[in-house]
C-alpha atoms as one frame of an Amber mdcrd trajectory, in Angstrom:
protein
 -16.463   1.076   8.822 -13.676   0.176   6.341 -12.183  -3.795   6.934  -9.278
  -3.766   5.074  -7.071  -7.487   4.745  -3.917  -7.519   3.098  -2.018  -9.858
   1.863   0.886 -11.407  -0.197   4.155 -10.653   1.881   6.929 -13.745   1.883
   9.993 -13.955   1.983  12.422 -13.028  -1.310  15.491 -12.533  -2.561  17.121
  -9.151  -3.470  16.245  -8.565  -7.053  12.738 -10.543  -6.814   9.203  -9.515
  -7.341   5.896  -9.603  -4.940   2.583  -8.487  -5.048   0.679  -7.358  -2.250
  -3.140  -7.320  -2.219  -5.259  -5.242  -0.088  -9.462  -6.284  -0.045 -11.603
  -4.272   1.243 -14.789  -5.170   2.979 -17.708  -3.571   5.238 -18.824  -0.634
   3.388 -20.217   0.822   0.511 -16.639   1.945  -0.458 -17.428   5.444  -0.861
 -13.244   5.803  -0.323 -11.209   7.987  -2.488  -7.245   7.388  -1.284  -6.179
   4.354  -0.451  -2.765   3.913   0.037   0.328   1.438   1.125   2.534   2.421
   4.313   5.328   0.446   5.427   7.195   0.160   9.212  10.654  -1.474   9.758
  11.644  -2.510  12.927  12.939   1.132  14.673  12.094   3.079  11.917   8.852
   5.441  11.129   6.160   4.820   9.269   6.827   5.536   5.637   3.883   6.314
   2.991   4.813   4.270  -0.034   2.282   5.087  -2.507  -1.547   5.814  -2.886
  -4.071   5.960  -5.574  -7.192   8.076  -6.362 -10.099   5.971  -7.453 -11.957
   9.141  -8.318  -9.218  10.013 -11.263  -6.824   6.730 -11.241  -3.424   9.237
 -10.557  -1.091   7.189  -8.443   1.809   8.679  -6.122   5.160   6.970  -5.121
   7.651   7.980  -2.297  10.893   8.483  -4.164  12.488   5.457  -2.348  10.187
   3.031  -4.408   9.635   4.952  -7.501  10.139   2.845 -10.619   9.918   0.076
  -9.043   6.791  -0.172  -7.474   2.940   0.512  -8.755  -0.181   0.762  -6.695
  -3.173  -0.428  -9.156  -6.283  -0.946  -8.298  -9.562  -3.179  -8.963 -12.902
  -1.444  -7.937 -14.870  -4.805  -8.997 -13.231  -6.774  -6.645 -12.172  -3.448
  -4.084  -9.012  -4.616  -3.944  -5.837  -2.351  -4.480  -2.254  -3.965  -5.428
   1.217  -3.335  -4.888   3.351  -4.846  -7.460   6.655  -4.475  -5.852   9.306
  -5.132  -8.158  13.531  -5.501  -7.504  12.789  -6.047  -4.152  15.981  -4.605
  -1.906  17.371  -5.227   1.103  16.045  -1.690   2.271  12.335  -3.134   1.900
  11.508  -5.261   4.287   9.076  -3.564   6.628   5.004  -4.207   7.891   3.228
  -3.516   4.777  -0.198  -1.715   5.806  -3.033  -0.863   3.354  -4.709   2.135
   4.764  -8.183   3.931   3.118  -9.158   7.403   3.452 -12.662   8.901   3.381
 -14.150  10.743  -0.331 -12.460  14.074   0.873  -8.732  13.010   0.389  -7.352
  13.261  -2.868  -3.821  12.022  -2.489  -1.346  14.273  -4.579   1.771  12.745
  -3.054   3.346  10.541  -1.134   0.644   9.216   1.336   0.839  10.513   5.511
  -0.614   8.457   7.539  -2.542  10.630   9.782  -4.965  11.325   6.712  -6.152
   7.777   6.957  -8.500   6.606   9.000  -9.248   2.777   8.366  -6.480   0.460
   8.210  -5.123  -3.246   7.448  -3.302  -5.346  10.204  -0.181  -5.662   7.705
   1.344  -8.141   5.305   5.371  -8.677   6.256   7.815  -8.784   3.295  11.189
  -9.869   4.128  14.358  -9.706   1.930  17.141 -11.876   2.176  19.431 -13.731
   0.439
C-alpha cells in the first residue's frame, strides 16, 4: 500500500510562488500516474495535473496551465508542484494521489482512477 505525505502549503500573497512536495513511502513504487487534486470549500474535486513516470509527459487542467508544473524525483519518490502566480482562485486542499502501473494519465487527472492518496497540504491566498 501506497503512503503518500504532502507537504509545503502556507499562506501567500496573490502573485507569489509555492512548492508542494508529495513523498511517497510503503511500497516498491511500481506507480505510473501520480497526480495533484485540489478541493475548495463547496466546490468539487478538481484534477490539477499528473505525471507519467514511465515516459515523463505531464498534464495540466487548463485553469493552472502555465503556471503550474508537476516534476518529479524517482530517487527520492517524491513528485512536486511548483505553483507559480498564485491567485485568489487557488486556495483549496492540495491532495497528491498515485495510481497503479496500468494508468497512463493523458489529461487532466480524475480522481476515481486513483487509488492511494495523501491527507492534503492547504494553500491559502490572501492579501
Amino acid at each position: 500500500q501506497v503512503q503518500l505525505v504532502e507537504s509545503g502549503g502556507g499562506l501567500v500573497q496573490p502573485g507569489d510562488s509555492l512548492t508542494l512536495s508529495c513523498a511517497a513511502s510503503g511500497f516498491s513504487f511500481d506507480v505510473n500516474a501520480i497526480a495533484w487534486f485540489r478541493r475548495a470549500p463547496g466546490k468539487e474535486p478538481e484534477g490539477v495535473s499528473c505525471i507519467n513516470r514511465s515516459d515523463g509527459s505531464r498534464h495540466y487542467a487548463d485553469s493552472v496551465k502555465g503556471r503550474f508544473t508537476i516534476s518529479g524525483d524517482n530517487a527520492r519518490k517524491t513528485v512536486y508542484l511548483q505553483m507559480n502566480n498564485l491567485k485568489v482562485e487557488d486556495p483549496a486542499v492540495y491532495y497528491c494521489a498515485a495510481a497503479g502501473p496500468m494508468l497512463y494519465c493523458d489529461g487532466p487527472p480524475t480522481a476515481a482512477d486513483f487509488g492511494s492518496w495523501g491527507r492534503g497540504t492547504q494553500v491559502t491566498v490572501s492579501s
